[in-house]
N, C-alpha and C positions, 0 to 999 in steps of 0.2 A: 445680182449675184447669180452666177449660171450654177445649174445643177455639179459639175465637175468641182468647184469653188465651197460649195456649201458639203458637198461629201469632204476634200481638204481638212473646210474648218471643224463639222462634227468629227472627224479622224483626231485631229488636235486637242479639242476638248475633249474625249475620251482617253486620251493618252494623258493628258494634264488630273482627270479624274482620277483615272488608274495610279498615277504617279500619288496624288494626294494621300487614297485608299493604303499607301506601303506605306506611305511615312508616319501615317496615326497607328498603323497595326504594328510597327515598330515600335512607336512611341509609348502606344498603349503594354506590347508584350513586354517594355525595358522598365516601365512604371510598375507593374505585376509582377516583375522580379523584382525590385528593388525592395516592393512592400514585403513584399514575402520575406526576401531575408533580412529585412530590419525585425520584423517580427520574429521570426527568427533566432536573429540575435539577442533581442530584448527578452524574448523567454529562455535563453542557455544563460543570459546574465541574473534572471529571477534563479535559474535553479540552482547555481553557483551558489548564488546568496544565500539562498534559502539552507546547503549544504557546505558552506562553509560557517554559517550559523550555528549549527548543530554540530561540526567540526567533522563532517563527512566524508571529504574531500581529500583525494591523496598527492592533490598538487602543492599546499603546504605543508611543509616539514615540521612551522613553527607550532609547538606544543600548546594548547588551550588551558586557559588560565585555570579553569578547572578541571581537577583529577578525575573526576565521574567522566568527564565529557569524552578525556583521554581513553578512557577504561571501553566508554560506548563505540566507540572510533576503530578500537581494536576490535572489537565484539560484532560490530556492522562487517567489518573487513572477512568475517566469518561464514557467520550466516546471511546476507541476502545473496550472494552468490545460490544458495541451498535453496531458497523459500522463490529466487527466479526461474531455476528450473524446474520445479514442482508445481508452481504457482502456471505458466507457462503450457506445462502438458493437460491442463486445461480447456481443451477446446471447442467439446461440445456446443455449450453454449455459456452464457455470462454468470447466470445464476451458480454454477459449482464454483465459478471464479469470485464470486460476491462471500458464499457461502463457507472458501478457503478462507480468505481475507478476514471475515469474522472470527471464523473458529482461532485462528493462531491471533489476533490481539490481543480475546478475550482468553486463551491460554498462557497467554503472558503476564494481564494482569493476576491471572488466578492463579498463576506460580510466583511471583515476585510478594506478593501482598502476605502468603503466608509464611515467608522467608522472614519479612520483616516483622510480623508478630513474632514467630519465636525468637527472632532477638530480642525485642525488648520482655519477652518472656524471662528470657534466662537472665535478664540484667535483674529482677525480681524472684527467680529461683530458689533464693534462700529462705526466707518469709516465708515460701508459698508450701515449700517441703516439710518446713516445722507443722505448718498448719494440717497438712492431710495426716503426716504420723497419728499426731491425736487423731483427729477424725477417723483415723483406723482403727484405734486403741479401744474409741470408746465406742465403736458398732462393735469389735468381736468379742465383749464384754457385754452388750445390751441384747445379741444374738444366741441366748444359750437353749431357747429351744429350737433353732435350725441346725443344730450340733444334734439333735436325736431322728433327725430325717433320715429313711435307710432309700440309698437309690437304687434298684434292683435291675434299671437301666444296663445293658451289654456295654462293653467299650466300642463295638461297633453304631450301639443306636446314639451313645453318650456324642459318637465324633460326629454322628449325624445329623444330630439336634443343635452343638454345638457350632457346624461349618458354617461360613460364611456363606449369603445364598452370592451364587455364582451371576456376575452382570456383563455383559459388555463395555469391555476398557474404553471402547468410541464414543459409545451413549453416555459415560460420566465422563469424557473429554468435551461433549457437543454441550453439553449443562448450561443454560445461562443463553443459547445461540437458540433461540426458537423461529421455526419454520424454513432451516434452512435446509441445502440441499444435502443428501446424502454422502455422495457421490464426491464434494469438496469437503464434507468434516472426514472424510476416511481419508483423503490426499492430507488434508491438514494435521491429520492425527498421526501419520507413518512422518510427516514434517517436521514437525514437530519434535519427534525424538530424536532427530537428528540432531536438534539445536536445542535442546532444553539444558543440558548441562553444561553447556557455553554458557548458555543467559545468566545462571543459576552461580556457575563461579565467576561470571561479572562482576554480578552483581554484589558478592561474598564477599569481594577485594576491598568494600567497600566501607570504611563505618561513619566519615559525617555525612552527620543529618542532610546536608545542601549539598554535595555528590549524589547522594542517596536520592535525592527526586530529582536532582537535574539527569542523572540518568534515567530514573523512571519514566522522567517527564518525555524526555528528546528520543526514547528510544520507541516510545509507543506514538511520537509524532513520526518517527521517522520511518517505520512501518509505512503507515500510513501512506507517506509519500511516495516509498518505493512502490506499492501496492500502484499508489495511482500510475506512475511512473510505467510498471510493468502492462498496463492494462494499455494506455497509451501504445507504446511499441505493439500491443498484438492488436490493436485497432483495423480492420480493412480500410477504413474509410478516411479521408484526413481531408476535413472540413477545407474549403479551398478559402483565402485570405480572401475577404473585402477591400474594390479596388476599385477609387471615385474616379483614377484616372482613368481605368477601362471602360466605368460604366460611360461614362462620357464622351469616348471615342466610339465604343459600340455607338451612344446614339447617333454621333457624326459622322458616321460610316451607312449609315441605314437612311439618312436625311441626303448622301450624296447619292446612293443609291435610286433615291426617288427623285432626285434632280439630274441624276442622267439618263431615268427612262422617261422624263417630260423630254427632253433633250432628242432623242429618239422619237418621241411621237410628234 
């Protein structure tokens, strides 16, 4: 084979190379989408589920068997619009978004939990009135020498003594949330009162027992998820899908590559 012949055939087998090199980096990039949007799609069909579970969902119109569920449905329709933009102007860093996230759970349960005491308070209010009358009868009967105390106290020092010492509304919102950041209990606290009397007359609507937690239950799972949800969307980074077909064509793209510079030398 003359020199002229052997330049020909390495010309041929480099174009035959080259040619290979497009049809696996196709094959590989059409395999890398595919995955992706099966994945994709398998997580928009987890979150569907997961939100029409909880009846969150404004693509069915059919009403959920349970009235809590209805009541929560209406009440989400409300606030997480509110708690995504708040939640959102967050941007610092993750921790005031962690910090958000807590303060408004743990203000949910700590607003919900004494609603339902004083219901069952007042269902027992009768009993409980008769009992303190006595108990009042017979202290200001057993109290006759606090009746000869002269207070000499001003009406100015009496309101003084008697005022409430003055706290910060934030610091007994943040209660229960230890070590968090400042900076998201003060975002979650102005939040918060946006949606405390939505939650608060949800929940009100409400008096069986089994409405009464399946809301409680679904509405502090479903926090939750929107929480993640929203963190998600403000993500920079989006982990790229795992893909055997690529990793496998990379190799075979790197193995022809060293078989066309032996080829070459």
């Amino acid at each position: 084979m003359n020199t002229q012949e052997e330049k020909a055939l390495r010309g041929k087998i480099r174009q035959l190379l080259e040619l290979t090199k497009r049809k696996k980096a196709l094959a590989a990039e059409k395999a890398a989408i595919d995955e992706g949007a099966l994945r994709d799609l398998i997580r928009r069909m987890v979150d569907v589920s997961i939100l029409q579970e909880a009846a969150v969902g404004d693509n069915d119109p059919t009403p959920n068997k349970s009235t809590g569920i209805n009541v929560l449905e209406d009440l989400l329709k409300k606030i997480v619009p509110v708690l995504e933009t708040d939640y959102k102007a967050l941007t610092t860093d993750d921790e005031q978004r962690r910090s958000f996230r807590s303060h408004i759970i743990n203000a949910v349960v700590n607003t919900l939990t004494p609603v339902e005491i004083n219901r069952d308070a007042e269902e027992d209010s009768g009993g409980l009135e008769e009992e303190i009358d006595v108990g009042i009868g017979g202290i200001e009967q057993e109290a006759g020498e606090d009746d000869k105390f002269i207070d000499i106290r001003t009406d100015a020092e009496i309101a003084a003594d008697e005022a409430p010492e003055e706290t910060d509304p934030k610091e007994d919102f943040g209660k229960g949330v230890e070590g968090a950041d400042e900076t998201g209990r003060n975002m979650a606290y102005a939040s918060f009162k946006k949606i405390e009397s939505s939650v608060i007359d949800a929940y009100d609507l409400l008096s069986n027992p089994e409405d009464q937690e399946l809301f409680y239950d679904y509405l502090v799972a479903n926090l939750k998820l929107y929480f993640d949800k929203f963190e998600g969307e403000l993500s920079p980074e989006v982990a790229e899908p795992a893909s055997q077909a690529y990793d496998t064509a990379k190799q075979d793209l790197s193995a022809a590559g060293e078989e066309e510079l032996e080829l070459e030398l």
